[in-house]
C-alpha positions in Angstrom: -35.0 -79.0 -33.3 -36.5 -80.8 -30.4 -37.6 -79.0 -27.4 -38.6 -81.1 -23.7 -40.3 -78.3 -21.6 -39.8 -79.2 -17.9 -43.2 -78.5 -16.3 -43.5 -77.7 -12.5 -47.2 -78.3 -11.6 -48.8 -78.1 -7.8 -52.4 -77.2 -8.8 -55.3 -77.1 -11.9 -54.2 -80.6 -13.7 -57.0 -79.5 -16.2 -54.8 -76.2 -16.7 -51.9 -78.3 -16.9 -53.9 -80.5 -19.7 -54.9 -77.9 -22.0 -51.2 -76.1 -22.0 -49.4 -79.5 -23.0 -52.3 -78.9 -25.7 -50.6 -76.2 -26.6 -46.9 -76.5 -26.4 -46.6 -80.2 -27.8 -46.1 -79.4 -31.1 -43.6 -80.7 -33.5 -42.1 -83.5 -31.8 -41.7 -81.6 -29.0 -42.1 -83.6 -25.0 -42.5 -82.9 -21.8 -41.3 -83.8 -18.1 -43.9 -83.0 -15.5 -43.0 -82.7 -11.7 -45.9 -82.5 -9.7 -45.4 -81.3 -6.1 -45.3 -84.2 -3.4 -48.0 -81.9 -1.0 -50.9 -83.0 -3.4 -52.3 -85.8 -4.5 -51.4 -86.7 -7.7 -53.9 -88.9 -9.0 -55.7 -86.3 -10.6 -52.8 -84.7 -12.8 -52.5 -88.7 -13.7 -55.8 -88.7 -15.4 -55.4 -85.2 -16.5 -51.9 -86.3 -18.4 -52.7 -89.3 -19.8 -54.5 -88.4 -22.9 -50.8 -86.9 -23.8 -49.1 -90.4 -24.1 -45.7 -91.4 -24.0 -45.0 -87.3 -25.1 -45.3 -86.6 -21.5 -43.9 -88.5 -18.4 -44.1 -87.3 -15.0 -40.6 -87.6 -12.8 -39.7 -90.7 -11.1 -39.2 -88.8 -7.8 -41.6 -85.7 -6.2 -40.3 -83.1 -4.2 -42.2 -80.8 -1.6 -41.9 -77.8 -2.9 -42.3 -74.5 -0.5 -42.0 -70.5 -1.2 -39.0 -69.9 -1.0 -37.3 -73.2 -0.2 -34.9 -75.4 -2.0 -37.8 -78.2 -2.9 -38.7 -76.0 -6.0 -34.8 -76.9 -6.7 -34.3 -80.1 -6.3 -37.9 -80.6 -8.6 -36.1 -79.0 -11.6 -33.0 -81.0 -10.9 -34.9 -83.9 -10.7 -37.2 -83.0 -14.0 -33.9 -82.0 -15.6 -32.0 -85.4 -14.8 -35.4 -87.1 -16.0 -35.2 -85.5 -19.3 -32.1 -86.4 -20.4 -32.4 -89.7 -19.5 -35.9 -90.2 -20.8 -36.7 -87.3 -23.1 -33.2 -85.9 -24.6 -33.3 -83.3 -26.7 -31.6 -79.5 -27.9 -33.2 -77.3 -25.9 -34.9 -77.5 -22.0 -37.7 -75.5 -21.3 -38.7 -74.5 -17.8 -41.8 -73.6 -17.4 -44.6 -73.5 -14.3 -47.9 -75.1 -14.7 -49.2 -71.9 -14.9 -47.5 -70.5 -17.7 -48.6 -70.6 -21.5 -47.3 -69.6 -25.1 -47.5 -66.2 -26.3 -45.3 -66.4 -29.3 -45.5 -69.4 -32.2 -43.0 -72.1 -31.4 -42.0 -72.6 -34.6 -40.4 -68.7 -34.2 -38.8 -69.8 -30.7 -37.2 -73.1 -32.3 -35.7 -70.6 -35.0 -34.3 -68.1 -32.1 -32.6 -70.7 -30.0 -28.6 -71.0 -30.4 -27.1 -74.4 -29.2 -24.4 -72.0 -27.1 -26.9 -69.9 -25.8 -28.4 -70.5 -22.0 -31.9 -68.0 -22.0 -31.8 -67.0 -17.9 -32.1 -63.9 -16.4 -28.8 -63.5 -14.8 -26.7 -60.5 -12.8 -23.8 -61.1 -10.2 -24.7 -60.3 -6.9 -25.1 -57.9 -5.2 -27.5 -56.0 -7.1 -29.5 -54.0 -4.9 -31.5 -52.1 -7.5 -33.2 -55.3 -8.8 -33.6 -57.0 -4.9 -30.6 -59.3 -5.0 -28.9 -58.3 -1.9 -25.6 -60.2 -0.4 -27.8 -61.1 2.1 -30.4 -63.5 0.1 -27.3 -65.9 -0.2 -24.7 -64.9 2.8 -27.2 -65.2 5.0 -29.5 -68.1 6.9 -32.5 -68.9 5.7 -35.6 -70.8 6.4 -38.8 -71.8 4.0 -41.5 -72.9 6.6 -44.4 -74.4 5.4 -46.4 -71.6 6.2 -45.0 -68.3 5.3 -48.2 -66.7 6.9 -47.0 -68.0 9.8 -46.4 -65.8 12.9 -43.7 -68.2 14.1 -42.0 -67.9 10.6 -41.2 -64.0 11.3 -39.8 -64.8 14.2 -37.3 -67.8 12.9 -37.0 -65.0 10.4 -35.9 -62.5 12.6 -33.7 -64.8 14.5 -31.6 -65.9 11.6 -31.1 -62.3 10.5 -28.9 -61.7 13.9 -26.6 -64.4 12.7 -23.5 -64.2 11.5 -22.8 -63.5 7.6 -22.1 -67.3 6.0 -18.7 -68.2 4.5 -19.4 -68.9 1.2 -16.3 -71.3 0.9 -18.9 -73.8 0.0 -19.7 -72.6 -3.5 -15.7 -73.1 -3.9 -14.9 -69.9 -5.5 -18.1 -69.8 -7.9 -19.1 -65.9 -8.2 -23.1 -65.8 -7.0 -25.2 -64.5 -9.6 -29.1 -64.3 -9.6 -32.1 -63.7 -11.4 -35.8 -65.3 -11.9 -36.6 -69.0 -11.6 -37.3 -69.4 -15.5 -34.8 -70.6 -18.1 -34.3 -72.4 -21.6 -30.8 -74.6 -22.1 -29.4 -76.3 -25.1 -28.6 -80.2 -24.0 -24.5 -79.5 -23.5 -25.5 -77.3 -20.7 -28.1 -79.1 -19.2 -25.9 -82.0 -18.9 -23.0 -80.1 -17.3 -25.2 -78.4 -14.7 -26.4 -82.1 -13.9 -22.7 -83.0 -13.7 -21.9 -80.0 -11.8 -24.9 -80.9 -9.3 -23.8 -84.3 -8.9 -20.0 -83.6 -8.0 -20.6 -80.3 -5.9 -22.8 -82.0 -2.8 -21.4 -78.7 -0.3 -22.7 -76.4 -3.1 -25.7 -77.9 -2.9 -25.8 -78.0 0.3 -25.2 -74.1 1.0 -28.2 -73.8 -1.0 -30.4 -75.3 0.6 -30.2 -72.5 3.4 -30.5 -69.0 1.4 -33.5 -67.1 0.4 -35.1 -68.3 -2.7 -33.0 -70.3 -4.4 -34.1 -70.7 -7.0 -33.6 -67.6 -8.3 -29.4 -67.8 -7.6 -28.9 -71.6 -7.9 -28.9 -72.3 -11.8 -27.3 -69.2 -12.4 -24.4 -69.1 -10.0 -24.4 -72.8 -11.4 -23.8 -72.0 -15.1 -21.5 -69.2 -14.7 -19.2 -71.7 -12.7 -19.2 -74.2 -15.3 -15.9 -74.9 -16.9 -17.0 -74.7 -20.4 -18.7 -71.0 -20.7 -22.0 -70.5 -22.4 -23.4 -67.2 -23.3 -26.5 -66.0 -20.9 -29.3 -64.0 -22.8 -32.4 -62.4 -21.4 -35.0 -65.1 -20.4 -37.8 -66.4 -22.3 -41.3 -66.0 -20.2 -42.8 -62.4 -19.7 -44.3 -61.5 -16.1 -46.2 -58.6 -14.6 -45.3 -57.3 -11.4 -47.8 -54.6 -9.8 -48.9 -56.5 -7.0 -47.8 -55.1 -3.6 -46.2 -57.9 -1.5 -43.8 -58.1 -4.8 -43.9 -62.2 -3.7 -46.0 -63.3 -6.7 -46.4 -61.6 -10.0 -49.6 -60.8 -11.4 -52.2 -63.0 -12.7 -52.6 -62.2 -16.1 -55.9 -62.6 -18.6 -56.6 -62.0 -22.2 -56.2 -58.4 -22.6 -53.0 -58.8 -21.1 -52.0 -61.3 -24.0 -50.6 -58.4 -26.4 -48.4 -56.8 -24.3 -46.8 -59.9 -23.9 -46.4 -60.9 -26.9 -44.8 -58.2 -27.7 -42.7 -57.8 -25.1 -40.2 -60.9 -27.4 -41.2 -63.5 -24.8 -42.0 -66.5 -26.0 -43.9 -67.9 -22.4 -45.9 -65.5 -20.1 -47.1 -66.3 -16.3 -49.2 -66.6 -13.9 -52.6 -67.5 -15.5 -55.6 -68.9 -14.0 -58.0 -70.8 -16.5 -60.6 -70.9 -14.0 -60.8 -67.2 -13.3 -60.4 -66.0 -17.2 -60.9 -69.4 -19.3 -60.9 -66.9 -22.7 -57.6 -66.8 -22.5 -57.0 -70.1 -24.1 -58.8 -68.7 -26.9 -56.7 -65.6 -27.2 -53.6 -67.1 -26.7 -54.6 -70.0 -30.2 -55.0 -66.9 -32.1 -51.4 -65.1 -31.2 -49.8 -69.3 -31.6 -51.5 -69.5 -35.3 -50.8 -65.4 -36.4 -54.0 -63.9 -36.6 -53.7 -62.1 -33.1 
């Protein structure tokens, strides 16, 4: 089975480096999108000891919290990979995720009808997926620190409720940002994406979107696919609830045994050990 992992990268191209050490086994490739705010030369160097397993996109995309770039990157990295790097499955990862689980175990889980995505319609309040993230206008500033953001923020809110004629009769479904599709999907969405410009569009204005977008996208396709639980394992303790926790290498077990195959965020640079760990869950002896 070939997998292409679709890599979004904005920061440690050294981190980047030694995960594409990790996950480019059997065959398997990768397309990397690195965000247009930084300079790329150094993920450049960083990639090229990968060869032609690895290609970075054609086209970069700034990507803010919150905003449609991170969107447009995956379409991009997506379109990119079936062009350059086809295979069964795409795996979207961030630059800041890693294995937790050998990939020969994920290649024998994968089902070429099966789309891996966390996905619920909308709304569901209980897990923060409000009618307002998408009926609603929205703005990703470029500083979310900002005080002027709040207040853009707050002025939007007093608008109107959107129509959502635009997403012509698709039902809105969200989830999280991560997801693994077999090739039949991944080249409808692309399709879907290329005939549906005022769908796209209508994203482009709501709250996060990538955490609505692919889903609302795949449930509106006209051949149906069945959605599982996702693939990649997160932590969330912190208390803004706008980034999940950075995990190290005692965290490694409960991931692995949570039946992800991917967990995120980690940070080489605070908790390099975890490479370490995370050789010893990849060859069994964790």
């Amino acid at each position: 089975m070939q997998l292409t992992y679709l890599v979004l990268a904005h920061q440690n191209p050294q981190q980047l480096s030694s995960q594409l050490d990790l996950l480019l086994d059997g065959g398997a490739r990768a397309v990397v999108h690195v965000d247009a705010k930084v300079d790329a030369a150094p993920f450049h160097d960083a990639l090229r000891s990968h060869g032609p397993a690895v290609r970075e996109t054609g086209r970069r995309h700034e990507v803010r919290w919150g905003g449609f770039g991170v969107v447009a990157a995956t379409v991009t990295a997506l379109r990119d990979a079936l062009q350059h790097a086809p295979a069964d499955h795409y795996v979207l990862l961030s630059g800041a995720d890693l294995p937790v689980r050998p990939l020969a175990d994920l290649r024998a889980e994968l089902r070429p009808g099966h789309v891996r995505m966390n996905s619920w319609p909308m709304p569901d309040e209980a897990r923060g997926k409000p009618m307002s993230r998408i009926d609603r206008w929205h703005h990703a500033p470029k500083d979310r620190h900002d005080p002027w953001a709040s207040r853009v923020g707050r002025l939007l809110a007093r608008l109107p409720a959107r129509s959502l004629a635009p997403l012509g009769g698709a039902a809105p479904h969200a989830g999280s940002q991560w997801w693994t599709m077999p090739h039949e999907c991944a080249r409808d969405v692309v399709e879907f994406v290329d005939s549906s410009p005022r769908f796209v569009k209508f994203f482009r204005h709501v709250q996060v979107p990538d955490e609505m977008f692919f889903q609302t996208v795949v449930h509106a396709l006209p051949r149906s696919y069945e959605v599982r639980p996702n693939l990649t394992y997160t932590r969330w303790t912190s208390s803004d609830r706008l980034s999940p926790d950075v995990l190290s290498r005692t965290d490694l077990p409960a991931a692995a045994s949570s039946g992800a195959f991917f967990a995120r965020k980690f940070d080489l640079r605070r908790d390099p050990d975890v490479l370490d760990g995370v050789r010893e869950l990849l060859a069994g002896r964790a």
